[in-house]
C-alpha positions in Angstrom: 138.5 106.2 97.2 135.4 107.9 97.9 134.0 107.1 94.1 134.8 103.8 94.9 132.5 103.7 97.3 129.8 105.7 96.0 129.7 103.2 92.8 129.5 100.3 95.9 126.7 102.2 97.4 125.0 102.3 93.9 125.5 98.7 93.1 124.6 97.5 96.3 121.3 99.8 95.8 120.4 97.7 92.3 121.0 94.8 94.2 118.6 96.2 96.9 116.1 96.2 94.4 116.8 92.9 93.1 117.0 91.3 96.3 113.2 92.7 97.5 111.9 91.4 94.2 113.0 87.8 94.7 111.6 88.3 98.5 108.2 89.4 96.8 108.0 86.4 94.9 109.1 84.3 97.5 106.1 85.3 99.1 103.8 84.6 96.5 105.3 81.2 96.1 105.0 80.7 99.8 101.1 81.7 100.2 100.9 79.3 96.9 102.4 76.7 98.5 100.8 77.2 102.0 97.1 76.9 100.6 98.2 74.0 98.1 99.9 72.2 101.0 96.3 73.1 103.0 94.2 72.2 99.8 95.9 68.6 98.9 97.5 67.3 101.6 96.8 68.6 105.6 96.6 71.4 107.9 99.9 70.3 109.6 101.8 70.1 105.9 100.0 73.6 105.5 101.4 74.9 108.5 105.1 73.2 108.0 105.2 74.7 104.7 104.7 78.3 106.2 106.5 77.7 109.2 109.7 76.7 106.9 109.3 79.7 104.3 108.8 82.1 107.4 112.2 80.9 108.5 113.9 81.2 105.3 112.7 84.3 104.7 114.1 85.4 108.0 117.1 83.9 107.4 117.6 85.8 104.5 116.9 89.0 106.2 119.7 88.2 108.5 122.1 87.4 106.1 121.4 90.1 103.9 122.0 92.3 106.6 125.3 91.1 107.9 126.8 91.5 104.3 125.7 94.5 104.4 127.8 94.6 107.1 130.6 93.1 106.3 131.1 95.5 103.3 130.5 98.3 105.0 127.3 99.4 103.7 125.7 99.4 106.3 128.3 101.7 108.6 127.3 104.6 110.2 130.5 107.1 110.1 132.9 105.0 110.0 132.0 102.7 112.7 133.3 99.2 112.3 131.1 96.4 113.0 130.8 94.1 116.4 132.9 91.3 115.5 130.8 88.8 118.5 127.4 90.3 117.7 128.2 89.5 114.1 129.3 85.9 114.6 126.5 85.8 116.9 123.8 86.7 114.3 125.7 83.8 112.0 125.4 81.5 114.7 121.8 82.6 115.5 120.8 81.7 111.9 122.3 78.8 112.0 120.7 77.6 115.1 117.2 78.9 114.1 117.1 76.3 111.2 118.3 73.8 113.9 115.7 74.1 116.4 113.0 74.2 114.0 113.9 71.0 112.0 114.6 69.2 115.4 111.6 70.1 117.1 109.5 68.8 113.6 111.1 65.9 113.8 110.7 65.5 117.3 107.3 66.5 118.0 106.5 64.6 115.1 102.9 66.8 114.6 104.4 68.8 111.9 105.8 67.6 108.4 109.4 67.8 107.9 109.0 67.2 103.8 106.6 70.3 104.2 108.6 71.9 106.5 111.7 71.3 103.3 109.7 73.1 100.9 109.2 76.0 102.6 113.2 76.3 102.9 113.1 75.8 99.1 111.0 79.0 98.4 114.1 81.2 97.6 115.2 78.4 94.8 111.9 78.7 93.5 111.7 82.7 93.5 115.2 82.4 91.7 113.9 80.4 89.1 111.1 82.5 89.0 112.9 85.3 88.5 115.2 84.0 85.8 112.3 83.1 83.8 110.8 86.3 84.3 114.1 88.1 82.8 114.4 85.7 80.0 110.7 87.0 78.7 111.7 90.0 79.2 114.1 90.0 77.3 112.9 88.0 74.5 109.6 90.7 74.4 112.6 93.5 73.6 114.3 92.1 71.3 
């Protein structure tokens, strides 16, 4: 049982890594995006872009976290988790994304297509990331 979850703890540590990797280039992508937006289009697309890839990136944080939980990686002695602070973190997520979209769309100062492609960041960093291994790859071969 315990080498059970030592080889958890060790996979879930590979994941770690893989994990702040595709948040690194979701950042990248997201400054890339940000001074495009600012570059091509306007100051409020600009600041939609960031304001959606600063709440997908949170959002991940969250729900990186409550796995964590979930499994039991993130324990301390033992200690089970919160069963209503964890649905409220899942609700809180959940409700994040709602308020910012309906407060784009109804302040209507802000672009909800900019706004989309910040959520789409962590697409991007997976694609990203894919590519990256396949050249990898191919340069050791």
């Amino acid at each position: 049982m315990q080498q059970a979850y030592s080889e958890t703890l060790q996979t879930a540590g590979k994941e770690k890594e893989g994990l702040s990797r595709l948040t690194r280039n979701a950042c990248l992508i997201l400054i890339v995006m940000t001074l495009g937006a600012y570059l091509f289009w306007t100051w409020g697309t600009a600041l939609s872009v960031l304001i959606g890839g600063a709440i997908s990136l949170l959002n991940l944080r969250w729900l990186s976290r409550a796995v964590d939980q979930i499994l039991g990686l993130g324990m301390v002695e033992g200690q089970r988790i919160n069963l209503g602070r964890f649905l409220a973190g899942y609700l809180g997520r959940l409700l994040l994304i709602l308020v910012g979209l309906f407060a784009m769309i109804y302040l209507s100062f802000l672009s909800l297509i900019g706004a989309l492609m910040g959520f789409s960041i962590f697409v991007l960093a997976g694609c990203l990331e894919a590519i990256l291994l396949l050249v990898r790859r191919q340069r050791n071969s």
